[in-house]
BABA-906349 format. One record per atom (N, C-alpha, C): residue in three letters; x, y, z negated. Coordinates in Angstrom, 2 decimals, m for minus. Layout:
<pts>
PT   resn         u         v         w
PT    Ala         X         Y         Z
...
</pts>
This chain:
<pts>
PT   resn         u         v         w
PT    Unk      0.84     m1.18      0.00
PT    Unk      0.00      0.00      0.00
PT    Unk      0.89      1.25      0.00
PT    Unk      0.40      1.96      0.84
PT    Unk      1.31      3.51      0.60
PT    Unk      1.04      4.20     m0.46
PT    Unk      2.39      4.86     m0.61
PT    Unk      2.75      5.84     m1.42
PT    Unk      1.33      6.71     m1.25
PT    Unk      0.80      7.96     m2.35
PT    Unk     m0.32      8.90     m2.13
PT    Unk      0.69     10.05     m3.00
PT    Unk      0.55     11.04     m2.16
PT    Unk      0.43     12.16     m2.51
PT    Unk     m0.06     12.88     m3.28
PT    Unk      0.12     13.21     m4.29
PT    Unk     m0.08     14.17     m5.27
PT    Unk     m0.80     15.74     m5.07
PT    Unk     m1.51     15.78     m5.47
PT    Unk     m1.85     17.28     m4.91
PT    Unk     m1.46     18.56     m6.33
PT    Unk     m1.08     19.83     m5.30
PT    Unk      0.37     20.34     m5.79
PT    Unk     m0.32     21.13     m6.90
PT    Unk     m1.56     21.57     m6.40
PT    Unk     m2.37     22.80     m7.53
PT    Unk     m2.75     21.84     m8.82
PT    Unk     m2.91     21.07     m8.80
PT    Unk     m3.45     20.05     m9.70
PT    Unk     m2.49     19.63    m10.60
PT    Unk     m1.28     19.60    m10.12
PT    Unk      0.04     18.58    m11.10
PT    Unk     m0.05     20.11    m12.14
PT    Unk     m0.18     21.24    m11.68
PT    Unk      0.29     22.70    m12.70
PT    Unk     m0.63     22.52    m13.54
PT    Unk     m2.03     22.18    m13.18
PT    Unk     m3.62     22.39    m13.98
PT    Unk     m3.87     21.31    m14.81
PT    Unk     m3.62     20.14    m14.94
PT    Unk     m3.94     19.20    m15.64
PT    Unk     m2.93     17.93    m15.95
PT    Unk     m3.19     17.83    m17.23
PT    Unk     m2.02     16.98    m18.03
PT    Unk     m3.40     15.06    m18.28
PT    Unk     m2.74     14.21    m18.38
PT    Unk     m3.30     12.69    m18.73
PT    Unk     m3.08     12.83    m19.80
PT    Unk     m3.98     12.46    m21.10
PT    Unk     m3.74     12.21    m22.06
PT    Unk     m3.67     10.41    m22.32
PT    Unk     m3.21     10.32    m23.29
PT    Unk     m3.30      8.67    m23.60
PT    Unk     m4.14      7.58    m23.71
PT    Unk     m5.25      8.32    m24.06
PT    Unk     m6.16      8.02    m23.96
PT    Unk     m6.93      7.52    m22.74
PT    Unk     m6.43      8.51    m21.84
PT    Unk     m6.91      8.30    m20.55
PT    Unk     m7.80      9.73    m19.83
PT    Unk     m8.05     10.52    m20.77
PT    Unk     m8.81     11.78    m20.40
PT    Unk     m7.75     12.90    m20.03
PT    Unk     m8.51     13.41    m19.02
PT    Unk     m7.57     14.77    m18.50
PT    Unk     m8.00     15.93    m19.44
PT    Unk     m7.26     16.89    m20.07
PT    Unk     m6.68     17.42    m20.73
PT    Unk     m6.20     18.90    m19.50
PT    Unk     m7.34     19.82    m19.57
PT    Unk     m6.69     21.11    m19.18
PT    Unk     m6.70     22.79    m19.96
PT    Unk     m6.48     23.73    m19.37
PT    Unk     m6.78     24.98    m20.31
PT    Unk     m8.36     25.48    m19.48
PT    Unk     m8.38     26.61    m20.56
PT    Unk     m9.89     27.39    m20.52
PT    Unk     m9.34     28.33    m19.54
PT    Unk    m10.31     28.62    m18.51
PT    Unk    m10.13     29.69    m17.87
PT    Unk    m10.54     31.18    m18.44
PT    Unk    m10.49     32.43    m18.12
PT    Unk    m10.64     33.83    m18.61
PT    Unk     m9.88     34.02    m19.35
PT    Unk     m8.09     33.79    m19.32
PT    Unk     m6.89     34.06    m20.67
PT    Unk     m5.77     34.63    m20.16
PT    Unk     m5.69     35.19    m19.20
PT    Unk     m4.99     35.85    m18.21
PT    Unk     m4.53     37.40    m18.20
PT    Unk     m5.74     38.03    m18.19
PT    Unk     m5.83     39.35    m18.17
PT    Unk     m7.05     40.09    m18.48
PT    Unk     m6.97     41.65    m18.44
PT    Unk     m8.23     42.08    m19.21
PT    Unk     m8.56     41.13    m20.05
PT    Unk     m7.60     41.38    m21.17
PT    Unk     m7.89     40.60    m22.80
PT    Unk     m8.43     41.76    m23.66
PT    Unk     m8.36     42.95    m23.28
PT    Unk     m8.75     44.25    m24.11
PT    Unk    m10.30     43.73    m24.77
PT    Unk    m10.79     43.83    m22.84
PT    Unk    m12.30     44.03    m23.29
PT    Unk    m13.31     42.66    m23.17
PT    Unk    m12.60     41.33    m23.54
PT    Unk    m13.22     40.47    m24.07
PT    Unk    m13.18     40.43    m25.69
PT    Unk    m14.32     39.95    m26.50
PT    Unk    m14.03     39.92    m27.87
PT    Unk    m13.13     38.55    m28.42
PT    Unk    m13.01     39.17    m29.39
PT    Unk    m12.29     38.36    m30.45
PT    Unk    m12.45     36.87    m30.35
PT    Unk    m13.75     36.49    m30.56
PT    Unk    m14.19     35.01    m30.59
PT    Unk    m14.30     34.10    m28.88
PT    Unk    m13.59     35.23    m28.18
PT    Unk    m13.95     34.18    m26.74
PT    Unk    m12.67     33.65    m26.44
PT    Unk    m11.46     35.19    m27.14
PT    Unk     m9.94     34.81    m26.63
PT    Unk     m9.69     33.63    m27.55
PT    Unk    m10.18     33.39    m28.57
PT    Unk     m9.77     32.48    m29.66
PT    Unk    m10.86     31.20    m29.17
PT    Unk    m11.59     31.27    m28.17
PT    Unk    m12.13     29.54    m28.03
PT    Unk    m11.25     29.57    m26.99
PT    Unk    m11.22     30.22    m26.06
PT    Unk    m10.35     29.75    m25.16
PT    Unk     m9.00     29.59    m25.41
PT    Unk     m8.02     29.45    m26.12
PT    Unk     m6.76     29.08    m26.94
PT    Unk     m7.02     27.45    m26.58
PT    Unk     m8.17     26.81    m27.19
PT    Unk     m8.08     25.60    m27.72
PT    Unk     m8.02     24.72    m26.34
PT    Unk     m7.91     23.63    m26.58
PT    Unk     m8.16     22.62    m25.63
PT    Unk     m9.11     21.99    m25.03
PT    Unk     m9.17     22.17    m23.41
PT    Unk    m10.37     21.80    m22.91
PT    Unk    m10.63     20.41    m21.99
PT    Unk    m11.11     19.13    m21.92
PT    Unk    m11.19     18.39    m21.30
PT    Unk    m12.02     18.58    m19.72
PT    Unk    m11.74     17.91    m18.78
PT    Unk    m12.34     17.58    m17.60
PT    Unk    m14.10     16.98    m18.03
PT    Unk    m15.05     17.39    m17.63
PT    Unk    m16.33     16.63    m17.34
PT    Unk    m16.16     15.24    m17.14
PT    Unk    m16.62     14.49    m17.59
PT    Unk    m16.97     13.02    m17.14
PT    Unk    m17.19     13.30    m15.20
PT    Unk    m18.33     14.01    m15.24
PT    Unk    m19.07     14.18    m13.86
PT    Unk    m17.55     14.76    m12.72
PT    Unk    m16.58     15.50    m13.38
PT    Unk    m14.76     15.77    m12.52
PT    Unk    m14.09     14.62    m12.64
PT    Unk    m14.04     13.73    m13.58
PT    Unk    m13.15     13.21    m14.09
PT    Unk    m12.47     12.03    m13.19
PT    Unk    m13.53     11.59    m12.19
PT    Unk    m13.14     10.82    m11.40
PT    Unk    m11.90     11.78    m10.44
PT    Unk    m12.68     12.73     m9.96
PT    Unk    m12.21     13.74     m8.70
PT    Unk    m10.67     13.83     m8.88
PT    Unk    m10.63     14.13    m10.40
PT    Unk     m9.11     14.88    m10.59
PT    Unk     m8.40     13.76    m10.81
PT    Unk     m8.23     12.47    m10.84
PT    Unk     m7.59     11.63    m11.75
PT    Unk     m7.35     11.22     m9.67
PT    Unk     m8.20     11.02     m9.09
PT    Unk     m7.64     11.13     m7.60
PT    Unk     m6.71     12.16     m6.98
PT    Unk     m6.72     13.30     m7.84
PT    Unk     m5.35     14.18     m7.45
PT    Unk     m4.38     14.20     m7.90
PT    Unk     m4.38     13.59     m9.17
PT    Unk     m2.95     13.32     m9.54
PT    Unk     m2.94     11.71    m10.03
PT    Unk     m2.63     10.90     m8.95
PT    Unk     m2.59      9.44     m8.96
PT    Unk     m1.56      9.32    m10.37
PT    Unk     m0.63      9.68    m10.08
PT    Unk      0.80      9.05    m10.90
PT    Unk      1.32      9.89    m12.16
PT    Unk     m0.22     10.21    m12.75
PT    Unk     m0.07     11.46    m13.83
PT    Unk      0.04     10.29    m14.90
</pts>
């Protein structure tokens, strides 16, 4: 069977955990942090998993994660 390719945006965006679940960040943590409040910059800090309903999709972009 051939080698598969990795897709390149994906290896930066999402980590395998041991478990087996993909493991990525919250989006909106970038910029214009002024005028979001307090409690949105601080959920988005934490750690966010892939959907069940992605979970297939992404685990096909990074085969050899």
């Amino acid at each position: 069977m051939p080698k598969l390719k990795t897709h390149s945006a994906s290896k930066k965006r999402f980590r395998k955990t041991a478990s087996g679940k993909i493991k990525m960040s919250h989006a909106w943590r970038s910029h214009r942090l002024v005028s979001k409040d307090r409690k949105a910059k601080k959920h988005h800090r934490l750690t966010a998993y892939v959907s069940p309903a992605n979970e297939a999709t992404v685990k096909k972009l990074i085969p050899y994660a």
